[in-house]
N, CA, C and O atoms as a GROMACS GRO file, in nm:
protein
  420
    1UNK      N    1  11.366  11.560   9.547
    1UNK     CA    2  11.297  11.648   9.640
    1UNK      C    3  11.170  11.578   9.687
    1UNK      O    4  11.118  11.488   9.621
    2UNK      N    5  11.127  11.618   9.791
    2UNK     CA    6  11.002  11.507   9.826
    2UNK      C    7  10.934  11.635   9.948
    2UNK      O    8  10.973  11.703  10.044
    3UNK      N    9  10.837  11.615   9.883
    3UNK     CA   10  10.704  11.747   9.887
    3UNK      C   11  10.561  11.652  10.025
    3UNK      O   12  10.527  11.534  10.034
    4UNK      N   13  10.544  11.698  10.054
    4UNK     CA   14  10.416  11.645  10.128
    4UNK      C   15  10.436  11.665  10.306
    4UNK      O   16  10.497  11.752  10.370
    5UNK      N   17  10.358  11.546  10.351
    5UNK     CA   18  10.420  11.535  10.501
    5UNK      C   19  10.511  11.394  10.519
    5UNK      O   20  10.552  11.299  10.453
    6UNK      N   21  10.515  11.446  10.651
    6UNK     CA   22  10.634  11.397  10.758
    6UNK      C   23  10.586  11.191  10.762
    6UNK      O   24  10.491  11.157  10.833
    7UNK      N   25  10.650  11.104  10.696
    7UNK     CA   26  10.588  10.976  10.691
    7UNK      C   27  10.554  10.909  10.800
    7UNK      O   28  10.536  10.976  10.902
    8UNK      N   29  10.541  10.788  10.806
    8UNK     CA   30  10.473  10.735  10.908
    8UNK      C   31  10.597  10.679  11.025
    8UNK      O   32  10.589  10.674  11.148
    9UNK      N   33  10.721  10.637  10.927
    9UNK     CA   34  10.845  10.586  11.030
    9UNK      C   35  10.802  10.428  11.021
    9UNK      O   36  10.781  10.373  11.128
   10UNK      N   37  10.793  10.381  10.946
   10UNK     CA   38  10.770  10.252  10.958
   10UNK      C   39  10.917  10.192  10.889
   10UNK      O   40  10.923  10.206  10.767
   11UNK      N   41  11.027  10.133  10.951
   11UNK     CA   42  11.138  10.138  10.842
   11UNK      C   43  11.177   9.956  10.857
   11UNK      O   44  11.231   9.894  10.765
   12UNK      N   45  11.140   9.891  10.988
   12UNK     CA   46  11.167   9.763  10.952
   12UNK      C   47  11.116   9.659  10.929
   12UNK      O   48  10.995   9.640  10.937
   13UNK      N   49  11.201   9.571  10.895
   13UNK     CA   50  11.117   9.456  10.797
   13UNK      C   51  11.027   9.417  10.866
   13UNK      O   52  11.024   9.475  10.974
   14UNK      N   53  10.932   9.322  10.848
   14UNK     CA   54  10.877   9.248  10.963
   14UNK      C   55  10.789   9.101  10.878
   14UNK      O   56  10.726   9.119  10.774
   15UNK      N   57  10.796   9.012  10.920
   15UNK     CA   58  10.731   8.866  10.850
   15UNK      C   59  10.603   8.831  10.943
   15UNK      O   60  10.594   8.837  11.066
   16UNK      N   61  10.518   8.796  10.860
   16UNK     CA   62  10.390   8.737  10.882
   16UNK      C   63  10.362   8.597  10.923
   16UNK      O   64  10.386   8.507  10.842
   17UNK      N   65  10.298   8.561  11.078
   17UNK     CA   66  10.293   8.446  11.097
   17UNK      C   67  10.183   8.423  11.145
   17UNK      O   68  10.141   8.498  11.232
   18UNK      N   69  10.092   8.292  11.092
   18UNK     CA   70   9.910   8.271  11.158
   18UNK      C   71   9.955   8.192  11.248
   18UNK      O   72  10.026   8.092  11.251
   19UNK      N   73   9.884   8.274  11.341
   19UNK     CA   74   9.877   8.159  11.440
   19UNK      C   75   9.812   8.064  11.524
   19UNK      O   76   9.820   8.022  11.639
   20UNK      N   77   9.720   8.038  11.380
   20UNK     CA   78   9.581   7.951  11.434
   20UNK      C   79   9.477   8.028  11.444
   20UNK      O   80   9.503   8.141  11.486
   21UNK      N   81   9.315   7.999  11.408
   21UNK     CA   82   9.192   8.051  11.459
   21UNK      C   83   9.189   8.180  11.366
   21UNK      O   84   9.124   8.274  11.412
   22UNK      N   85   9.263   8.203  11.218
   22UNK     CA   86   9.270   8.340  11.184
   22UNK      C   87   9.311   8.414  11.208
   22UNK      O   88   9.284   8.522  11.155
   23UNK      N   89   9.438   8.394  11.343
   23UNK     CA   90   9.540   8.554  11.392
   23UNK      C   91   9.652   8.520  11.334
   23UNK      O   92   9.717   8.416  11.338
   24UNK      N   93   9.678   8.699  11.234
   24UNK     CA   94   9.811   8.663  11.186
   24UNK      C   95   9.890   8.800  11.256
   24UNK      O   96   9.835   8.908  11.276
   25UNK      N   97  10.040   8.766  11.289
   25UNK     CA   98  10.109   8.859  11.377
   25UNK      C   99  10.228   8.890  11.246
   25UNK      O  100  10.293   8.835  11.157
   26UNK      N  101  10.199   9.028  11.317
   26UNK     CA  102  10.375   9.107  11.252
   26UNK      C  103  10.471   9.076  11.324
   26UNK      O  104  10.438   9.100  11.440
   27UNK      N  105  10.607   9.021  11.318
   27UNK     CA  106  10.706   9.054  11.382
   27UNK      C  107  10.817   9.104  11.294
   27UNK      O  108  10.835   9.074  11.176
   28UNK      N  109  10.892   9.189  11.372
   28UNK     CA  110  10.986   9.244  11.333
   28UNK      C  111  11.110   9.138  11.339
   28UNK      O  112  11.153   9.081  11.439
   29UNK      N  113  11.163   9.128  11.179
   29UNK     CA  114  11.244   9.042  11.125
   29UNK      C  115  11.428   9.095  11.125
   29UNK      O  116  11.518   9.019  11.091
   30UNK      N  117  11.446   9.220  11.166
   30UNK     CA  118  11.551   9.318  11.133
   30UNK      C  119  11.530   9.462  11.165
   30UNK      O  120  11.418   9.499  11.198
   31UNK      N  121  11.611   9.530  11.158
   31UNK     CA  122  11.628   9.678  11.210
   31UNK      C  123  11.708   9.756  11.103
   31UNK      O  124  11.817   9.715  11.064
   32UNK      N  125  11.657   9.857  11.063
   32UNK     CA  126  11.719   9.937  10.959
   32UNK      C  127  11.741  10.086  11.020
   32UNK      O  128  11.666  10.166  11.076
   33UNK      N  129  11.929  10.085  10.970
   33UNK     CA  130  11.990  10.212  11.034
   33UNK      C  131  12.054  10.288  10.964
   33UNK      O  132  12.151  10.222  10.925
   34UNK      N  133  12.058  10.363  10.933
   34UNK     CA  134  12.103  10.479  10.862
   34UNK      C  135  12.277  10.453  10.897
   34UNK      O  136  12.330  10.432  11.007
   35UNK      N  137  12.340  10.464  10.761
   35UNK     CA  138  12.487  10.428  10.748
   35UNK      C  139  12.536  10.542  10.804
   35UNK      O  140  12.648  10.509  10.843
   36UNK      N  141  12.521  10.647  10.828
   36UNK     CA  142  12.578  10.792  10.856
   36UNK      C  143  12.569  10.825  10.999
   36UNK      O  144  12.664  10.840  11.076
   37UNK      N  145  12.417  10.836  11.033
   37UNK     CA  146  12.398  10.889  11.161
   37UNK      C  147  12.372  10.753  11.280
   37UNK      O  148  12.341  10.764  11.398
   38UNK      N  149  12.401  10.613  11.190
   38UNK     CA  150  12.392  10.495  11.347
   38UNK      C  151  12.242  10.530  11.381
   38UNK      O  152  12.220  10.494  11.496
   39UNK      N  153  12.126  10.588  11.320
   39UNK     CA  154  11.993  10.544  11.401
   39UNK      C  155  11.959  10.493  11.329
   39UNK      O  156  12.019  10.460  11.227
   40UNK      N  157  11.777  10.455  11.378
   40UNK     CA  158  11.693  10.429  11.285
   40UNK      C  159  11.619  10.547  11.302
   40UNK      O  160  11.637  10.634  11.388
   41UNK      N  161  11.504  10.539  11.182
   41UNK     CA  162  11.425  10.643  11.147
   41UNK      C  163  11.296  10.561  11.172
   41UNK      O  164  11.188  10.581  11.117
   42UNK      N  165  11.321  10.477  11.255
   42UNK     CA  166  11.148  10.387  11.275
   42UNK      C  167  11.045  10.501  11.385
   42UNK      O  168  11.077  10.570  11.482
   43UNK      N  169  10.955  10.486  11.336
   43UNK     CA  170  10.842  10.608  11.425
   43UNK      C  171  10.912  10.756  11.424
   43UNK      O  172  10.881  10.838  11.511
   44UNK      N  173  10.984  10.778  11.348
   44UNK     CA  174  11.031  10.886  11.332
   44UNK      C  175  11.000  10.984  11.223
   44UNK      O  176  10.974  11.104  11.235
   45UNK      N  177  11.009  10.893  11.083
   45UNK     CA  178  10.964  10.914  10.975
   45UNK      C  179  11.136  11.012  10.886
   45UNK      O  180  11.248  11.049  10.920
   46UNK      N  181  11.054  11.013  10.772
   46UNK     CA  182  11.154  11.107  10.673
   46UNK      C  183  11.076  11.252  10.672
   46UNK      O  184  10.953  11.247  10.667
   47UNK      N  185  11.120  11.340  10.675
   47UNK     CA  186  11.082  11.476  10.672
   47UNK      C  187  11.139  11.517  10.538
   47UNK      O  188  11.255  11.513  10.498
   48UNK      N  189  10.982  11.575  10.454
   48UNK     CA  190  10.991  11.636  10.336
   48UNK      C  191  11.102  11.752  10.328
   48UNK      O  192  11.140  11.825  10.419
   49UNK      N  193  11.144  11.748  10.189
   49UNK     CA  194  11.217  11.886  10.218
   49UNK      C  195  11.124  12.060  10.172
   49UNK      O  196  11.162  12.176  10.181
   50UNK      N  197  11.016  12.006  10.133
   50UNK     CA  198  10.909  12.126  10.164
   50UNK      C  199  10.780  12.015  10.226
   50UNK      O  200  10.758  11.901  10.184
   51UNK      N  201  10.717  12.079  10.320
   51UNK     CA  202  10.649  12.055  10.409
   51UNK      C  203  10.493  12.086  10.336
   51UNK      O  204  10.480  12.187  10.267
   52UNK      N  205  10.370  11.984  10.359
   52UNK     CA  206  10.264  12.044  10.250
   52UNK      C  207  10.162  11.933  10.299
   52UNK      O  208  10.188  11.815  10.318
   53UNK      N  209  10.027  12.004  10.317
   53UNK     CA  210   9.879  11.932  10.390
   53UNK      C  211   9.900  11.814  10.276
   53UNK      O  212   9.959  11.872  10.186
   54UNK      N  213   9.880  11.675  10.237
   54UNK     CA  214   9.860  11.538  10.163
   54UNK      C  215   9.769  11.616  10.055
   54UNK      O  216   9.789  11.598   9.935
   55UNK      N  217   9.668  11.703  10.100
   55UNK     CA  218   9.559  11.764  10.001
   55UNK      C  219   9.599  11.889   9.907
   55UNK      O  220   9.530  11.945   9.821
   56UNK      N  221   9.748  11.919   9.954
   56UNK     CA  222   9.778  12.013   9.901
   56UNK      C  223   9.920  11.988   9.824
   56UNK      O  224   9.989  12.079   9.777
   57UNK      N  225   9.954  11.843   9.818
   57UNK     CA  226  10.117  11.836   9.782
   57UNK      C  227  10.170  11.871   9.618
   57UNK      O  228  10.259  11.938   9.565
   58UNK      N  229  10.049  11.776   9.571
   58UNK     CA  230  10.056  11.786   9.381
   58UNK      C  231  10.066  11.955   9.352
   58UNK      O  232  10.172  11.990   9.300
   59UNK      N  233   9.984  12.044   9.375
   59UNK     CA  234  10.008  12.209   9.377
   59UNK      C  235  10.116  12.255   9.397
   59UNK      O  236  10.177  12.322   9.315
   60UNK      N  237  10.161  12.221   9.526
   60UNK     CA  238  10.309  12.280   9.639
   60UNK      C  239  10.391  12.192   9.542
   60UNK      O  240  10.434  12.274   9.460
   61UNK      N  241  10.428  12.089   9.512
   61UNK     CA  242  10.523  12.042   9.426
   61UNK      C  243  10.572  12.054   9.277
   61UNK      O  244  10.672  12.007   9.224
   62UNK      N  245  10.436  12.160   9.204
   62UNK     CA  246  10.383  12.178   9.030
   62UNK      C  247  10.464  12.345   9.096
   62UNK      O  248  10.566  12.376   9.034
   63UNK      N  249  10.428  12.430   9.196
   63UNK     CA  250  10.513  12.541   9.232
   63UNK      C  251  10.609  12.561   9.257
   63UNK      O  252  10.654  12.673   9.233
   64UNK      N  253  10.673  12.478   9.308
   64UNK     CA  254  10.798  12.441   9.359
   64UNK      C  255  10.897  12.460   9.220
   64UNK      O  256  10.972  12.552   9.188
   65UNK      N  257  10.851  12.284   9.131
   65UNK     CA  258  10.874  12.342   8.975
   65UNK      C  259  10.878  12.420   8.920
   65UNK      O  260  10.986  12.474   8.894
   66UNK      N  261  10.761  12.462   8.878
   66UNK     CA  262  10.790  12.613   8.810
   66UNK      C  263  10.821  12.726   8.875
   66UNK      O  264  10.819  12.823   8.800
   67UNK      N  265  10.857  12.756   9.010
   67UNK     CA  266  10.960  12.827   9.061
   67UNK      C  267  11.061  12.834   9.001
   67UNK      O  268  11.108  12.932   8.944
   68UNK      N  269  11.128  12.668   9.016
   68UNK     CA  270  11.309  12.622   8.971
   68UNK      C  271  11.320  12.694   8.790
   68UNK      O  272  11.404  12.773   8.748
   69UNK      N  273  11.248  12.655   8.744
   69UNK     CA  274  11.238  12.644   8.586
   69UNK      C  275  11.176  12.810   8.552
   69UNK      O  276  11.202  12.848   8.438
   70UNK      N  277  11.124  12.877   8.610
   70UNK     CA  278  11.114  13.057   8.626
   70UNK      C  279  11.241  13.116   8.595
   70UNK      O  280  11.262  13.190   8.499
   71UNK      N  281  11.351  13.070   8.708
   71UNK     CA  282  11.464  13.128   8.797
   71UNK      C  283  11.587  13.066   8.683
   71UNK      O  284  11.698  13.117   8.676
   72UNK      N  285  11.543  12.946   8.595
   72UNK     CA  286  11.611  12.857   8.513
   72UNK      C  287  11.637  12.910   8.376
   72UNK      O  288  11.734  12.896   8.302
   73UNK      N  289  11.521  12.974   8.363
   73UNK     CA  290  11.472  13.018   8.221
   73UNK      C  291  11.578  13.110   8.156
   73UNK      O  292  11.596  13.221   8.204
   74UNK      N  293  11.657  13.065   8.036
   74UNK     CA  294  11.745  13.178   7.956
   74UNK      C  295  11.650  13.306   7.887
   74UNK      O  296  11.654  13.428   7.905
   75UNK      N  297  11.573  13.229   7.808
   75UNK     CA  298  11.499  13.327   7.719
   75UNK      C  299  11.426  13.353   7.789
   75UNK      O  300  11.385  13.279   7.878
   76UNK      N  301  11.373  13.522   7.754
   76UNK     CA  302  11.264  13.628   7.792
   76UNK      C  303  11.094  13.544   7.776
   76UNK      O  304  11.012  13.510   7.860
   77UNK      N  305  11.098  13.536   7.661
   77UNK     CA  306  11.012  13.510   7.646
   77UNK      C  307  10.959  13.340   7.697
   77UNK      O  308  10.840  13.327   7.722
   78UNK      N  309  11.057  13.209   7.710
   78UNK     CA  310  11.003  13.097   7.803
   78UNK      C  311  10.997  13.174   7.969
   78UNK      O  312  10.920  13.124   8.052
   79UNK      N  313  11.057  13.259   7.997
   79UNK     CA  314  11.061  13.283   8.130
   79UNK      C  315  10.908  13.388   8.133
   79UNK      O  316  10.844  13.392   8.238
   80UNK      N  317  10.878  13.438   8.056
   80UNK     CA  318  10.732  13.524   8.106
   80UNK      C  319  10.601  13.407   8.041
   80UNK      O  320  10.488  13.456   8.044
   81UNK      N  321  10.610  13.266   7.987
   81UNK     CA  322  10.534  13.218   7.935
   81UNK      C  323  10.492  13.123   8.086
   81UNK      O  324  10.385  13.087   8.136
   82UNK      N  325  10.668  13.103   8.132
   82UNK     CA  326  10.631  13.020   8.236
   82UNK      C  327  10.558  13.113   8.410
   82UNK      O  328  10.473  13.069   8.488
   83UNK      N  329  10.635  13.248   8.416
   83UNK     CA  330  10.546  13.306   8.516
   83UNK      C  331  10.402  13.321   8.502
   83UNK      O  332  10.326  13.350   8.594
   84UNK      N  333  10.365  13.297   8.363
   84UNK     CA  334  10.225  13.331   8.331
   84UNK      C  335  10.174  13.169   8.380
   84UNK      O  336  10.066  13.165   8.437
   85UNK      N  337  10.228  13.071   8.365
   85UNK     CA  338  10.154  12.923   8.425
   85UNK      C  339  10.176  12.910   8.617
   85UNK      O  340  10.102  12.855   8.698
   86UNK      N  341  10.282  12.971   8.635
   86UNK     CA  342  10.306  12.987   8.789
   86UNK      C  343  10.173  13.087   8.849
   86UNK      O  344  10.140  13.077   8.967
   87UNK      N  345  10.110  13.171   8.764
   87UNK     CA  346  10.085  13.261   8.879
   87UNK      C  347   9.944  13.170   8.814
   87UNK      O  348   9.863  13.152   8.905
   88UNK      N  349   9.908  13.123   8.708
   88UNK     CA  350   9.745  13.024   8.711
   88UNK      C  351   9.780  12.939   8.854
   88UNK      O  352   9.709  12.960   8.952
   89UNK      N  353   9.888  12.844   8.863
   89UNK     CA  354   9.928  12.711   8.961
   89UNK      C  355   9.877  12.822   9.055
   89UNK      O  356   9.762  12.856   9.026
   90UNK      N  357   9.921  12.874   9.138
   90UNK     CA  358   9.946  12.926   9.268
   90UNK      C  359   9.772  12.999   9.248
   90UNK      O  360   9.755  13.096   9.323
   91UNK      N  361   9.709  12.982   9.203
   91UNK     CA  362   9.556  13.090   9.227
   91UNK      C  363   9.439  12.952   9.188
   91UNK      O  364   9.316  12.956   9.179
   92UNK      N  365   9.541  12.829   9.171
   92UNK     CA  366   9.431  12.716   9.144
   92UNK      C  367   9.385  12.696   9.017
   92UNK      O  368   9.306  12.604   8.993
   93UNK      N  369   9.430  12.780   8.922
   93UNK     CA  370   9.379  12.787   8.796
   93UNK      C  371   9.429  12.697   8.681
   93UNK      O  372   9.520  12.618   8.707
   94UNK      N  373   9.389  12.700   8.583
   94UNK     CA  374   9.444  12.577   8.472
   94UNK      C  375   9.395  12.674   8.378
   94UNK      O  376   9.298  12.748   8.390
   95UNK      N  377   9.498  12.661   8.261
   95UNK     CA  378   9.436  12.674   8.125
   95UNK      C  379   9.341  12.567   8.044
   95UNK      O  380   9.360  12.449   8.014
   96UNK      N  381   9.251  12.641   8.026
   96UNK     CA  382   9.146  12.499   7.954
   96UNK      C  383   9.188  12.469   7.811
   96UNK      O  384   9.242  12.557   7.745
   97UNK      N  385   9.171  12.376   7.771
   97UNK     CA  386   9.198  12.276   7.638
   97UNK      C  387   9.120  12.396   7.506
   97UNK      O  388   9.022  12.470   7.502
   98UNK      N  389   9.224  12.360   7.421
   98UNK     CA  390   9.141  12.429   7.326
   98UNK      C  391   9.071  12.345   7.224
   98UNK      O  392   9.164  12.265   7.224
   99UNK      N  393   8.994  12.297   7.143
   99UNK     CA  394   8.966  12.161   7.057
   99UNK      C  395   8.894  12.222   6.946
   99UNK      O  396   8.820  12.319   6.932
  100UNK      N  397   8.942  12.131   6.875
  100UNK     CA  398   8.933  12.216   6.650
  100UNK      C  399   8.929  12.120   6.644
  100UNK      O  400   8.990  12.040   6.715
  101UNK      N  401   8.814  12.084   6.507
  101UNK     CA  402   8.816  12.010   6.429
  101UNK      C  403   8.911  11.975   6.312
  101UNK      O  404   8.956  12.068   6.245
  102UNK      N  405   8.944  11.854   6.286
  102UNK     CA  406   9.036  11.818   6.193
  102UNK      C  407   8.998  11.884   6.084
  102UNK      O  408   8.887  11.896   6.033
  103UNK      N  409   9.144  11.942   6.041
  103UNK     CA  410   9.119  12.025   5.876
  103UNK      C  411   9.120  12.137   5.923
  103UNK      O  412   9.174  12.231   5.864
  104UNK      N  413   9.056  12.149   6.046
  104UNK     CA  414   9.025  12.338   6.096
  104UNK      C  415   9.155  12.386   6.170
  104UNK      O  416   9.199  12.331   6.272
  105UNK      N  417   9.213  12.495   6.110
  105UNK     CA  418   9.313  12.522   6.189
  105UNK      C  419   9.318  12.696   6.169
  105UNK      O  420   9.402  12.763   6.229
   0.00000   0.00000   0.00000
């Protein structure tokens, strides 16, 4: 699954050549086409299959998860442990660390 935005479309090869005075040029070395549909995807890009701001993907993708694994869940009790971490994800929240000293339990 691939979460974020829409890429840049950059899909073919291309080799590096100086050409004196410090200019070095891209050229395109080959063309890459999709075995199925005969195009390329150059300047086109791959389109996520959920759509999500770059600033927002790690969240939209940790929800996404624990959506699947909610809906997944046999037992009662992993399935209300995990809506209880879905509804922290989705409000921005985290459970904080708990820390004991050795011996202390």
């Amino acid at each position: 699954m691939v979460v974020g935005e829409t890429t840049g479309g950059g899909t073919n090869p291309v080799s590096w050549y100086g050409v004196g005075y410090g200019i070095v040029v891209a050229i395109p070395m080959g063309r890459v086409t999709n075995p199925i549909t005969k195009t390329s995807w150059n300047h086109v890009g791959v389109k996520p299959d959920i759509a999500a701001p770059t600033a927002q993907t790690l969240k939209t993708a940790h929800v996404a998860i624990l959506r699947t694994l909610v809906s997944a869940a046999k037992e009662d009790g992993e399935r209300t442990k995990l809506q209880r971490v879905l509804a922290m994800v989705e409000k921005g929240e985290s459970e904080k660390p708990i820390y004991t000293l050795r011996g202390e339990r």
